[in-house]
CHARMM-style PDB file with segment names, atoms N, HN, CA, C and O in Angstrom:
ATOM      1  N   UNK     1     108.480 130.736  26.736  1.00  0.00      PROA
ATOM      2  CA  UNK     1     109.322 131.085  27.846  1.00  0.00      PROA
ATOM      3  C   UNK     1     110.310 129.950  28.159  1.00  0.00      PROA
ATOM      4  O   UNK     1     111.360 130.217  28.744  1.00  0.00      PROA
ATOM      5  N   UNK     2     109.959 128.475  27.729  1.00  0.00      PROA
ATOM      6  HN  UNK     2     109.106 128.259  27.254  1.00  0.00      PROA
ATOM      7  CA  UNK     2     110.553 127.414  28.367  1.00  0.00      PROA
ATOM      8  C   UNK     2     111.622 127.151  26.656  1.00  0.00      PROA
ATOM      9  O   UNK     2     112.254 126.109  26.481  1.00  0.00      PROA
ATOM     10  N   UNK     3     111.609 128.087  25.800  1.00  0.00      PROA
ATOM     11  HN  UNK     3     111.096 128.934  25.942  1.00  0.00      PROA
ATOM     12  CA  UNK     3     112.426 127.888  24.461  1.00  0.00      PROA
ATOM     13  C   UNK     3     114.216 128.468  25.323  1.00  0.00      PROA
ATOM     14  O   UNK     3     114.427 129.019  26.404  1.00  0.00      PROA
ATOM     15  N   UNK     4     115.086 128.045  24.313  1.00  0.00      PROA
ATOM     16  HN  UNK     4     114.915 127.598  23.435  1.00  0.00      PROA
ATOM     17  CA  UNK     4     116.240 128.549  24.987  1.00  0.00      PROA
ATOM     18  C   UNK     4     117.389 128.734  23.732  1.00  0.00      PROA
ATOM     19  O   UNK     4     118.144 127.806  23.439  1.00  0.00      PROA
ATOM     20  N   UNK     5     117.421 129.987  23.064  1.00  0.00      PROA
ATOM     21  HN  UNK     5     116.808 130.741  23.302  1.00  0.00      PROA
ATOM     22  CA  UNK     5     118.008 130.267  21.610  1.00  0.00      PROA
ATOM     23  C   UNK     5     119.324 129.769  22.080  1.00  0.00      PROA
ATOM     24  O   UNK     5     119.883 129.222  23.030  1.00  0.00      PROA
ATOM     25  N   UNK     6     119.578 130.437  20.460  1.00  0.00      PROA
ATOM     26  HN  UNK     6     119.123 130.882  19.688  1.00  0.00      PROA
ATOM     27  CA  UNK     6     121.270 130.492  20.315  1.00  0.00      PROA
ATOM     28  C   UNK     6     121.949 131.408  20.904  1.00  0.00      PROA
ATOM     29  O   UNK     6     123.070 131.011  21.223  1.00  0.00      PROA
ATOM     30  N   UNK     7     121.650 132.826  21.268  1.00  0.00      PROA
ATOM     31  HN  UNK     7     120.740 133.148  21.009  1.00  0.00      PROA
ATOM     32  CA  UNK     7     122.100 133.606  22.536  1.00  0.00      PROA
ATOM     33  C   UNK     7     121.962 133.162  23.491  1.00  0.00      PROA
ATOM     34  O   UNK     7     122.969 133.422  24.150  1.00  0.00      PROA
ATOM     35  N   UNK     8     120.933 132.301  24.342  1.00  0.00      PROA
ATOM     36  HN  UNK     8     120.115 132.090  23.807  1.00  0.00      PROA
ATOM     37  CA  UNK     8     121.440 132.233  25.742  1.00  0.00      PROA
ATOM     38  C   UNK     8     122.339 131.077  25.574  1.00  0.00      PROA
ATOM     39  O   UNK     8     123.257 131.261  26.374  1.00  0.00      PROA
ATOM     40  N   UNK     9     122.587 129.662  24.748  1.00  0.00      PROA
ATOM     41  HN  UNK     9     121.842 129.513  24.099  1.00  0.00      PROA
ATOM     42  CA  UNK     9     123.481 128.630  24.603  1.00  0.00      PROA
ATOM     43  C   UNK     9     124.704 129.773  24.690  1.00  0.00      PROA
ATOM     44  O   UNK     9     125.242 129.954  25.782  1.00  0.00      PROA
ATOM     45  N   UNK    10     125.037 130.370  23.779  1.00  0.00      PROA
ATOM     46  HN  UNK    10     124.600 130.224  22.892  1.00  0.00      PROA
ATOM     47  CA  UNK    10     126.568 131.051  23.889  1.00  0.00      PROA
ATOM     48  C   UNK    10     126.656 131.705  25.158  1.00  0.00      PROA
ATOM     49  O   UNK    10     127.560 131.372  25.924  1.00  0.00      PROA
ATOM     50  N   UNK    11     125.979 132.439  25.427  1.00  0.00      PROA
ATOM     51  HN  UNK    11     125.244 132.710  24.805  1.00  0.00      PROA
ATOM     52  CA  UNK    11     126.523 133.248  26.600  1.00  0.00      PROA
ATOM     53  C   UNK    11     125.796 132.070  27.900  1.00  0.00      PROA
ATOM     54  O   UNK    11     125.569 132.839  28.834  1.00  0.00      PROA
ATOM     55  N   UNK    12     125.438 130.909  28.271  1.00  0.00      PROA
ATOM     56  HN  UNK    12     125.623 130.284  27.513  1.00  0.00      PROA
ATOM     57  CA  UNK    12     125.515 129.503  28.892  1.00  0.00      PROA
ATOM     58  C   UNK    12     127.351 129.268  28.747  1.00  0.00      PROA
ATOM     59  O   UNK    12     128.204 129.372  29.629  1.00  0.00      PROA
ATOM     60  N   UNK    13     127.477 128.984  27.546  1.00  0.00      PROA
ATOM     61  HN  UNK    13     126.785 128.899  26.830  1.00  0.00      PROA
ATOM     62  CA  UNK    13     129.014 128.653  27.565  1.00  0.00      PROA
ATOM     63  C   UNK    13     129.851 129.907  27.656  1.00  0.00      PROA
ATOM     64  O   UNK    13     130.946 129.345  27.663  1.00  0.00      PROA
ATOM     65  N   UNK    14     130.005 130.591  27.697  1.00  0.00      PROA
ATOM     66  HN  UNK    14     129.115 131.047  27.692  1.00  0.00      PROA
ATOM     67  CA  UNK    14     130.652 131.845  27.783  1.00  0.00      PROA
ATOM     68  C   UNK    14     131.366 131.540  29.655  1.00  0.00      PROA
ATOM     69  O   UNK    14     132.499 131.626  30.129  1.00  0.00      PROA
ATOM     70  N   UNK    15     129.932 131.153  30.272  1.00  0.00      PROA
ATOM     71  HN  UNK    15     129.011 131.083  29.887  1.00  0.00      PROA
ATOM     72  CA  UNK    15     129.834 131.494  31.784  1.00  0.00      PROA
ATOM     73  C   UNK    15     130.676 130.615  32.548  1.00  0.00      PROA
ATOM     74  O   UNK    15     131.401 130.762  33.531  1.00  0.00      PROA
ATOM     75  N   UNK    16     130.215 129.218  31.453  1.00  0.00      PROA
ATOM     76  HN  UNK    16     129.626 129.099  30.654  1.00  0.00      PROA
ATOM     77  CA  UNK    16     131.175 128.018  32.088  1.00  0.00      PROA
ATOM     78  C   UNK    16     132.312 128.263  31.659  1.00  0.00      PROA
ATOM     79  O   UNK    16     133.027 128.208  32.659  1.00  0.00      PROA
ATOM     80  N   UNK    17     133.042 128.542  30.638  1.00  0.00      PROA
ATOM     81  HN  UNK    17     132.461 128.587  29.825  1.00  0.00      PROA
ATOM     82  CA  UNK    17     134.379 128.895  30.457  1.00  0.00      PROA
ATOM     83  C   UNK    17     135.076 129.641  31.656  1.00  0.00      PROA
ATOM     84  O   UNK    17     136.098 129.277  32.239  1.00  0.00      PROA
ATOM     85  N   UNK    18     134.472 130.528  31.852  1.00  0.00      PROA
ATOM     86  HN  UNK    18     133.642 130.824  31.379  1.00  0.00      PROA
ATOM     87  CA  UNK    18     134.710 131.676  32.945  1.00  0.00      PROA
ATOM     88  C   UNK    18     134.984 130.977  33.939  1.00  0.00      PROA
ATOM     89  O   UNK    18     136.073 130.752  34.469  1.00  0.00      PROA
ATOM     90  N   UNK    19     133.520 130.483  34.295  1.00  0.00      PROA
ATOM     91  HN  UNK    19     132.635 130.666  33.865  1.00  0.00      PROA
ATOM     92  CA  UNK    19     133.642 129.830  35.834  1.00  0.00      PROA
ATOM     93  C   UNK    19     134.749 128.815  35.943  1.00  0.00      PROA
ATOM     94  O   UNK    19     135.589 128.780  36.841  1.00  0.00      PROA
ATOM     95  N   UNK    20     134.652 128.030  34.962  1.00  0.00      PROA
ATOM     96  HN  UNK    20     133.970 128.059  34.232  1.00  0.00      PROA
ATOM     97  CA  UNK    20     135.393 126.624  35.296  1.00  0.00      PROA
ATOM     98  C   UNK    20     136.985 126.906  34.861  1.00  0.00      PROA
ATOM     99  O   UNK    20     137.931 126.605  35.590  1.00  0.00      PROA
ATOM    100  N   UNK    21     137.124 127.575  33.466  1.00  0.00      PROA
ATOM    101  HN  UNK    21     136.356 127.819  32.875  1.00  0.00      PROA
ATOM    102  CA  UNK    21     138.311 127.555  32.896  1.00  0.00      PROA
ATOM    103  C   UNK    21     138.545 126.427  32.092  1.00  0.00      PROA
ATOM    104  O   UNK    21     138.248 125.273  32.399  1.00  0.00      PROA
ATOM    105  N   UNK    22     139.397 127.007  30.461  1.00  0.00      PROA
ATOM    106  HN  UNK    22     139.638 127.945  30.212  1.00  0.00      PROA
ATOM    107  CA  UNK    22     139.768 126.330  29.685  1.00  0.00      PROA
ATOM    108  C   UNK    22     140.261 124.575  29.942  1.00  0.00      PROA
ATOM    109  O   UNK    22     139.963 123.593  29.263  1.00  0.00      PROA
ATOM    110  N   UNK    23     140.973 124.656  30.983  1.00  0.00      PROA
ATOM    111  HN  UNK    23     141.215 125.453  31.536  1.00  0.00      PROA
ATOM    112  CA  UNK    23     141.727 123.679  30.965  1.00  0.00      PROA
ATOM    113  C   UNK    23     140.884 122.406  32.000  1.00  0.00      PROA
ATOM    114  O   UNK    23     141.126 121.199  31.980  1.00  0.00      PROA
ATOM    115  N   UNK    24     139.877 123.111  32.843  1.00  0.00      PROA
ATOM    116  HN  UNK    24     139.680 124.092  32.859  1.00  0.00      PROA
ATOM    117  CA  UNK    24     139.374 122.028  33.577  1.00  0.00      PROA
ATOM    118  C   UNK    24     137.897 121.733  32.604  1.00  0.00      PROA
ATOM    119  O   UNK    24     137.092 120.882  32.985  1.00  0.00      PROA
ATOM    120  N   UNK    25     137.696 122.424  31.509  1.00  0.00      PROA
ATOM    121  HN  UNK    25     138.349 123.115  31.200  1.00  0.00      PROA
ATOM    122  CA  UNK    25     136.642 121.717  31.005  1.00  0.00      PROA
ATOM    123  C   UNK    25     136.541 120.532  29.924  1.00  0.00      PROA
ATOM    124  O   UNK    25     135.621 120.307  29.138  1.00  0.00      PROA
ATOM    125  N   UNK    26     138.013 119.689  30.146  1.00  0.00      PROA
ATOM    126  HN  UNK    26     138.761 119.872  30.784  1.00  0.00      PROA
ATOM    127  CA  UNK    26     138.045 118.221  29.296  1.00  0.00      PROA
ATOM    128  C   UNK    26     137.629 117.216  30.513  1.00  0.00      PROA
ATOM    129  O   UNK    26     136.928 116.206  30.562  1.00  0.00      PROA
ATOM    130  N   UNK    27     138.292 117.866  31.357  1.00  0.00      PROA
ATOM    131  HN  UNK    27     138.862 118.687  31.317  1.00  0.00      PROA
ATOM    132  CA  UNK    27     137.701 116.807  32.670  1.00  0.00      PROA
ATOM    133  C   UNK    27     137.217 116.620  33.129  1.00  0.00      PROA
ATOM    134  O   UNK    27     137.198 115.698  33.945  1.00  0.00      PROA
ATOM    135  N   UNK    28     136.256 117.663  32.808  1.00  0.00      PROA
ATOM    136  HN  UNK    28     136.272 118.412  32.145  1.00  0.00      PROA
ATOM    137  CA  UNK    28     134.705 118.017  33.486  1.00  0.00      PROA
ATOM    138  C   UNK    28     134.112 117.021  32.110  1.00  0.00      PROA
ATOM    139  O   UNK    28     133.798 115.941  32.612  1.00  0.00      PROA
ATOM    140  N   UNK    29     133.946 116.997  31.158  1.00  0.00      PROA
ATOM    141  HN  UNK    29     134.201 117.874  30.750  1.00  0.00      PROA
ATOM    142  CA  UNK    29     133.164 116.216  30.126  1.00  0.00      PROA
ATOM    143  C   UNK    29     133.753 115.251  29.911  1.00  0.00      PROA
ATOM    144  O   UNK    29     133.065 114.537  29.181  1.00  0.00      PROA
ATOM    145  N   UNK    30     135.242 114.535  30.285  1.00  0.00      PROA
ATOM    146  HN  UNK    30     135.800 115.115  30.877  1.00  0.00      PROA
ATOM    147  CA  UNK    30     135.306 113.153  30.609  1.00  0.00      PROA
ATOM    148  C   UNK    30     134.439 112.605  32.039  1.00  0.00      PROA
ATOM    149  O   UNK    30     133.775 111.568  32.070  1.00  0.00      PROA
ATOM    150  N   UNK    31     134.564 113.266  32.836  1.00  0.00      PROA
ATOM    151  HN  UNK    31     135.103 114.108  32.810  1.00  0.00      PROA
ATOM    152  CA  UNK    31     133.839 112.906  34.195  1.00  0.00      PROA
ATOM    153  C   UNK    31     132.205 112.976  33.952  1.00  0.00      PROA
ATOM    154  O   UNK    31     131.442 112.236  34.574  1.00  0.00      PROA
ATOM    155  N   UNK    32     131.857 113.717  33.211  1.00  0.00      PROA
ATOM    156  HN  UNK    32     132.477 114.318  32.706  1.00  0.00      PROA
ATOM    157  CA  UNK    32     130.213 113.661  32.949  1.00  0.00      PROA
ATOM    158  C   UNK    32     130.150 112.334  31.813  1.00  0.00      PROA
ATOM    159  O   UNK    32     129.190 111.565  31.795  1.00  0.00      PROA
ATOM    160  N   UNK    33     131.054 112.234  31.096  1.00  0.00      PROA
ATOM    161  HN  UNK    33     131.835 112.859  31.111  1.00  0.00      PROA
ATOM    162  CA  UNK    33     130.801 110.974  30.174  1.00  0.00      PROA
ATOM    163  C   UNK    33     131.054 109.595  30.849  1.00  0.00      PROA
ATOM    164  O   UNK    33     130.473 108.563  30.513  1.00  0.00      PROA
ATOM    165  N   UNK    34     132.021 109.692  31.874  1.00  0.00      PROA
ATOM    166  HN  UNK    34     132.493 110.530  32.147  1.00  0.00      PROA
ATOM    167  CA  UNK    34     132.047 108.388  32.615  1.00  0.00      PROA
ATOM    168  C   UNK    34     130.795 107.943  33.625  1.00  0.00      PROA
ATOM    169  O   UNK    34     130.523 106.829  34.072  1.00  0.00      PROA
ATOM    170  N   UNK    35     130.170 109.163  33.807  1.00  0.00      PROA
ATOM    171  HN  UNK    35     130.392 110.068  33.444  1.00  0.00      PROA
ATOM    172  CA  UNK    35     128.776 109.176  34.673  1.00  0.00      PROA
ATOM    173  C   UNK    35     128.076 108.282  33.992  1.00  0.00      PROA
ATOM    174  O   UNK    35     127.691 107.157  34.312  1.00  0.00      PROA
ATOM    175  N   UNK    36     127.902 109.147  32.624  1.00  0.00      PROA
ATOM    176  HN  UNK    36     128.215 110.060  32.364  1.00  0.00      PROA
ATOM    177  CA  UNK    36     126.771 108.652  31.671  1.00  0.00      PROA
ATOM    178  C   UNK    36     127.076 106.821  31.366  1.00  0.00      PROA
ATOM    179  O   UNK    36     126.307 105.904  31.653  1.00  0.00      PROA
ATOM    180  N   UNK    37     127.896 106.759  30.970  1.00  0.00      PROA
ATOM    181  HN  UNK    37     128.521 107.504  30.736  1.00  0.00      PROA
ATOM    182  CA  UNK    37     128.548 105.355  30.800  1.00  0.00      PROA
ATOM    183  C   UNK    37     127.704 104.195  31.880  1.00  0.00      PROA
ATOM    184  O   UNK    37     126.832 103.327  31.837  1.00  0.00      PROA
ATOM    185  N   UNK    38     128.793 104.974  32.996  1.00  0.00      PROA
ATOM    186  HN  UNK    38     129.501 105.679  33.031  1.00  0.00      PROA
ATOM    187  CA  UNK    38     128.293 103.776  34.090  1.00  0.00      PROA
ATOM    188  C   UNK    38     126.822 103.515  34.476  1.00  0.00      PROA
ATOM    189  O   UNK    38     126.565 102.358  34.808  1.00  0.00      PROA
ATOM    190  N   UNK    39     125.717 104.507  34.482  1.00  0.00      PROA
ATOM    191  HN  UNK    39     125.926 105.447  34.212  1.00  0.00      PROA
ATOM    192  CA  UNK    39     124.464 104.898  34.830  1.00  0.00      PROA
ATOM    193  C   UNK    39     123.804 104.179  33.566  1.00  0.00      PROA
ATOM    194  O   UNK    39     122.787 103.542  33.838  1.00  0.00      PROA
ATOM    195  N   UNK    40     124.225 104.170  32.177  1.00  0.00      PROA
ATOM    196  HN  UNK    40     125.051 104.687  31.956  1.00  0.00      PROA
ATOM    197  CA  UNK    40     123.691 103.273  30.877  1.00  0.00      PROA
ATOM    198  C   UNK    40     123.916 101.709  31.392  1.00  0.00      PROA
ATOM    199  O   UNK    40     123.080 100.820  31.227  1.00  0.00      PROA
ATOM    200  N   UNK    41     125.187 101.541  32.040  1.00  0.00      PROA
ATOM    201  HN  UNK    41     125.866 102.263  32.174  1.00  0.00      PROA
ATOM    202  CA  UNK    41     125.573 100.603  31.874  1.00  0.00      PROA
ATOM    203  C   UNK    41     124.577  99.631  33.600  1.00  0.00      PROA
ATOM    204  O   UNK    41     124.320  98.443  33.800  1.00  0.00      PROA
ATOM    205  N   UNK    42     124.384 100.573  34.232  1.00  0.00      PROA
ATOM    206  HN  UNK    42     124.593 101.538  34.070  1.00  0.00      PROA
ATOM    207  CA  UNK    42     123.543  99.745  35.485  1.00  0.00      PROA
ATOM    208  C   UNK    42     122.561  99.744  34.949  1.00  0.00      PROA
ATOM    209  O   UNK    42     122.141  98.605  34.744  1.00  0.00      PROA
ATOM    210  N   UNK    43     121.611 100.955  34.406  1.00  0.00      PROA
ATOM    211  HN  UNK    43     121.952 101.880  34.573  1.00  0.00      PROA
ATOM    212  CA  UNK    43     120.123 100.470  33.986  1.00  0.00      PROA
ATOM    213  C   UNK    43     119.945  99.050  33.013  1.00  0.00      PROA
ATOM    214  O   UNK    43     118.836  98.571  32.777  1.00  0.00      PROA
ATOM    215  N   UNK    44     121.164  98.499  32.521  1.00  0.00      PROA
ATOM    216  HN  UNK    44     122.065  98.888  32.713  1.00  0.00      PROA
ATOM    217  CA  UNK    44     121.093  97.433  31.395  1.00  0.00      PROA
ATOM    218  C   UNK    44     121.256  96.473  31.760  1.00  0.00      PROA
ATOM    219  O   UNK    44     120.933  95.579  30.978  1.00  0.00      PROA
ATOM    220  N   UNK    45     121.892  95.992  33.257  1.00  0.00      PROA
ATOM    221  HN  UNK    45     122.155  96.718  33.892  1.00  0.00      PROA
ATOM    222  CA  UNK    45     122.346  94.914  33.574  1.00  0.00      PROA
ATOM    223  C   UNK    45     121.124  94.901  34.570  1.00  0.00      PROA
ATOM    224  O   UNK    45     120.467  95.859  34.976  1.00  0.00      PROA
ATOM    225  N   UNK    46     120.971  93.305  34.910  1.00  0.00      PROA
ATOM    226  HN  UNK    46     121.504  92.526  34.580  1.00  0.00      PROA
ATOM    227  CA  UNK    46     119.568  93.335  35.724  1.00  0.00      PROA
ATOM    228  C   UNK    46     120.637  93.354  37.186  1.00  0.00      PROA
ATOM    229  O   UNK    46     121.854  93.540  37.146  1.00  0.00      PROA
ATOM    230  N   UNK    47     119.850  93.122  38.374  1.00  0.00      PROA
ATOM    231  HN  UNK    47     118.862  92.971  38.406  1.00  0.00      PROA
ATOM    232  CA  UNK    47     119.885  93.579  39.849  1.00  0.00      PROA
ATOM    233  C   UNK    47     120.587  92.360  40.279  1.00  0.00      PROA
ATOM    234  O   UNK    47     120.124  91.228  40.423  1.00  0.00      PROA
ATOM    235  N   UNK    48     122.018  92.874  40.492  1.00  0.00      PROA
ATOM    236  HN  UNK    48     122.394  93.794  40.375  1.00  0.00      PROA
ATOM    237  CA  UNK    48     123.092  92.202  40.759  1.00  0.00      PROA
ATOM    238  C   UNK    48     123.739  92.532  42.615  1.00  0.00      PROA
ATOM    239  O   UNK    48     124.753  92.091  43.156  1.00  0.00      PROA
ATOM    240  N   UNK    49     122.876  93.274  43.055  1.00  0.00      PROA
ATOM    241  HN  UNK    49     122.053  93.632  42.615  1.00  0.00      PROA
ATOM    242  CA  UNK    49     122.742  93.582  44.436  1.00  0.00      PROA
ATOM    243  C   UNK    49     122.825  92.767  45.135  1.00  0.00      PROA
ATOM    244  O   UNK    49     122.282  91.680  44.935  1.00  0.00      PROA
ATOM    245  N   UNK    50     123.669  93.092  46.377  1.00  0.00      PROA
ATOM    246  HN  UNK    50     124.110  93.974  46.541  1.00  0.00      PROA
ATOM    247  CA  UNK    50     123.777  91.793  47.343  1.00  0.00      PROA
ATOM    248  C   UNK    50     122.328  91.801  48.293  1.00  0.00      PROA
ATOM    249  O   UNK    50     121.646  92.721  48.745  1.00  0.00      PROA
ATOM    250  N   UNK    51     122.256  90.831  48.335  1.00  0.00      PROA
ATOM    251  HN  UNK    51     122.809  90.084  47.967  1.00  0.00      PROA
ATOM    252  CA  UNK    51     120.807  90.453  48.916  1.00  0.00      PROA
ATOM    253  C   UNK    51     120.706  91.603  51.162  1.00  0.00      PROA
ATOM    254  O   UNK    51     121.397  91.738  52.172  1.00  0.00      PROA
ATOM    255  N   UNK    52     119.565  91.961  50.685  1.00  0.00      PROA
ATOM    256  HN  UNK    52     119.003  91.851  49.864  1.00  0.00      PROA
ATOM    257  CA  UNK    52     119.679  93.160  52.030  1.00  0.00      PROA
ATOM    258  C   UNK    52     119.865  92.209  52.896  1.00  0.00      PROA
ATOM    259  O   UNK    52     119.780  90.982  52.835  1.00  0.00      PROA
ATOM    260  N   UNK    53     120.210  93.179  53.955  1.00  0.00      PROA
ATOM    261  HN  UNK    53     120.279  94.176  54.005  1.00  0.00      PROA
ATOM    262  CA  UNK    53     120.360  92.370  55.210  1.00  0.00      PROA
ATOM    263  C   UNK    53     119.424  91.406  56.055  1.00  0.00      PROA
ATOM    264  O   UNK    53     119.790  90.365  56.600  1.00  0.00      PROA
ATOM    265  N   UNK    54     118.095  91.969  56.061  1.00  0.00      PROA
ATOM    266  HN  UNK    54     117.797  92.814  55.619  1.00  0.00      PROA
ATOM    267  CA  UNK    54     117.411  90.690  57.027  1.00  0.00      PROA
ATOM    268  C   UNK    54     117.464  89.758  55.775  1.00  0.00      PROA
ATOM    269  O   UNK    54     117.922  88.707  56.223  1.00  0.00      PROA
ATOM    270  N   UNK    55     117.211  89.578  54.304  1.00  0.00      PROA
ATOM    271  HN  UNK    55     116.839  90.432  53.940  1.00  0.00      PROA
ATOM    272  CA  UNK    55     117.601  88.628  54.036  1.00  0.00      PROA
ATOM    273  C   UNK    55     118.408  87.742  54.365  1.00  0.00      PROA
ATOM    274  O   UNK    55     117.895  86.740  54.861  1.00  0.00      PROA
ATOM    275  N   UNK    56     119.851  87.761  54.232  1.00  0.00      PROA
ATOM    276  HN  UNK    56     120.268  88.576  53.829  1.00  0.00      PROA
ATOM    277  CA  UNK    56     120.537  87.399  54.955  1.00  0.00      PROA
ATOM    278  C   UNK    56     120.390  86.085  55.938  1.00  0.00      PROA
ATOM    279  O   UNK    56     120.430  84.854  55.939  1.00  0.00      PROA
ATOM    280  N   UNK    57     120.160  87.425  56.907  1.00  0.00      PROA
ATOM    281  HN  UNK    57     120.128  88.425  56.906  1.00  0.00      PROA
ATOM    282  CA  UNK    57     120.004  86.601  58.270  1.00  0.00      PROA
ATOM    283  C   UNK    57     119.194  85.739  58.253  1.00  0.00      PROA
ATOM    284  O   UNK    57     119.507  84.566  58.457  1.00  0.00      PROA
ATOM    285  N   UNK    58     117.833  86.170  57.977  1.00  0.00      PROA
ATOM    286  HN  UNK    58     117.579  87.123  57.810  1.00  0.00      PROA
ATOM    287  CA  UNK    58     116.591  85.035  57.422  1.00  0.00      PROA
ATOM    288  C   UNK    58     117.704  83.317  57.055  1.00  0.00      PROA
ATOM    289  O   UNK    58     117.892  82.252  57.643  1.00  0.00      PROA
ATOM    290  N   UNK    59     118.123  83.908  55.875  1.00  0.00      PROA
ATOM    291  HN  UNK    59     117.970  84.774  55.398  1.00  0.00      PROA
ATOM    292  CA  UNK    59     118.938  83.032  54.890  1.00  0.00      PROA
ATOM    293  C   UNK    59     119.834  82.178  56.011  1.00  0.00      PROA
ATOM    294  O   UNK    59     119.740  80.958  55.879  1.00  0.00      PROA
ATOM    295  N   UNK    60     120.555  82.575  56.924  1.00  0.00      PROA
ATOM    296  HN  UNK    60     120.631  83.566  57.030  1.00  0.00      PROA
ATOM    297  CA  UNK    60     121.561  82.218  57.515  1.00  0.00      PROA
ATOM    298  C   UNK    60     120.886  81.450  59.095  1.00  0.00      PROA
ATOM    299  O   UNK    60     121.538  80.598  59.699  1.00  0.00      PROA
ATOM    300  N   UNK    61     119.593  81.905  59.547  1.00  0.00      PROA
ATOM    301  HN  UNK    61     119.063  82.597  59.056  1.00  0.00      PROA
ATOM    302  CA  UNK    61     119.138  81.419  60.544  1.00  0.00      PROA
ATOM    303  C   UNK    61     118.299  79.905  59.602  1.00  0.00      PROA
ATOM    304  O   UNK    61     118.683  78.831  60.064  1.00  0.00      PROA
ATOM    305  N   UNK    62     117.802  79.843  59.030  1.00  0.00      PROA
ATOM    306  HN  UNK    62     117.490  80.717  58.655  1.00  0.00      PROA
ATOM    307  CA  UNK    62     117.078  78.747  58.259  1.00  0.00      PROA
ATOM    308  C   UNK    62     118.762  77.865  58.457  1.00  0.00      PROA
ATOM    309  O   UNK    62     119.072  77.293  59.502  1.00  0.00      PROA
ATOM    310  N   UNK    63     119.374  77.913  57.622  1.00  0.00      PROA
ATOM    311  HN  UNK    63     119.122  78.378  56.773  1.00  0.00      PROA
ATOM    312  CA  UNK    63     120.778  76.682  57.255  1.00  0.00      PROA
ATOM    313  C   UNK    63     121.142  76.872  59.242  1.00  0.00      PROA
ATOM    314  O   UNK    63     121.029  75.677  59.514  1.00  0.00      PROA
ATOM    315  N   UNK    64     121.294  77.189  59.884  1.00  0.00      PROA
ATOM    316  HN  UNK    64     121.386  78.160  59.663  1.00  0.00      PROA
ATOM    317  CA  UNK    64     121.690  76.902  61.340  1.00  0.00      PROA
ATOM    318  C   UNK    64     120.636  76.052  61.383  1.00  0.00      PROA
ATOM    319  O   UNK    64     121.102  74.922  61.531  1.00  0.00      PROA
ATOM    320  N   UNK    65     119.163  76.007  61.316  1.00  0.00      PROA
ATOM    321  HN  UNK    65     118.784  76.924  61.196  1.00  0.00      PROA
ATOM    322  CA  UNK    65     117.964  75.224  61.808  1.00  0.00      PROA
ATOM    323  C   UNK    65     117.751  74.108  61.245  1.00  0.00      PROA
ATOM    324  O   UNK    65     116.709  73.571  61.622  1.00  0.00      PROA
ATOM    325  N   UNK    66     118.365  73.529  60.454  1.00  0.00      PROA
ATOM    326  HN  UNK    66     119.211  73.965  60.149  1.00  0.00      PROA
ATOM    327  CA  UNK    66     118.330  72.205  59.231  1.00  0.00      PROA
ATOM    328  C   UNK    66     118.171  72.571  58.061  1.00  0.00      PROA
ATOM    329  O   UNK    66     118.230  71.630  57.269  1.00  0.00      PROA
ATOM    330  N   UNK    67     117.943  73.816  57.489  1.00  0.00      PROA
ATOM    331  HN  UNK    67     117.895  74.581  58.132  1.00  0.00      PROA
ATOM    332  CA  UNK    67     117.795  74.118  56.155  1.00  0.00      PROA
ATOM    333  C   UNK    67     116.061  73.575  56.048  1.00  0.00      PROA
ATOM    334  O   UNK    67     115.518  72.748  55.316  1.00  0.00      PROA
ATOM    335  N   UNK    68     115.611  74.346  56.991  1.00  0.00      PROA
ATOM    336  HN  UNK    68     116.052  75.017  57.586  1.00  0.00      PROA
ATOM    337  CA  UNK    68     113.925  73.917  56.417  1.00  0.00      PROA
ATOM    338  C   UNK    68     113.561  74.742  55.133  1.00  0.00      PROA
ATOM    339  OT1 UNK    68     112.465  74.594  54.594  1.00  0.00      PROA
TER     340      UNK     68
END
């Protein structure tokens, strides 16, 4: 039940043609490939996140206090 032939793939694309139209479906699969890109490209780089907020403050009340 969870198999999915070569009839439902064609008539799958049949639907999106329809729905979306010829001409918006390069930009629809540049925009899904730039997804993919960027989403490869965060899982690969380690955690470049700015440090949360009570960090921060933590961070910023210590250097007001002498930097203990």
């Amino acid at each position: 039940m969870g198999n999915i032939g070569a009839w439902e793939l064609v008539i799958i694309v049949i639907l999106v043609i329809v729905i979306f139209g010829g001409k918006k479906l390069p930009e629809l699969g540049r925009g899904l490939g730039r997804g993919l890109a960027n989403f490869r490209q965060a899982v690969k780089e380690p955690d470049t996140a700015e440090p949360r907020a009570e960090e921060t403050k933590d961070t910023q009340e210590s250097r007001a206090e002498g930097g203990r």
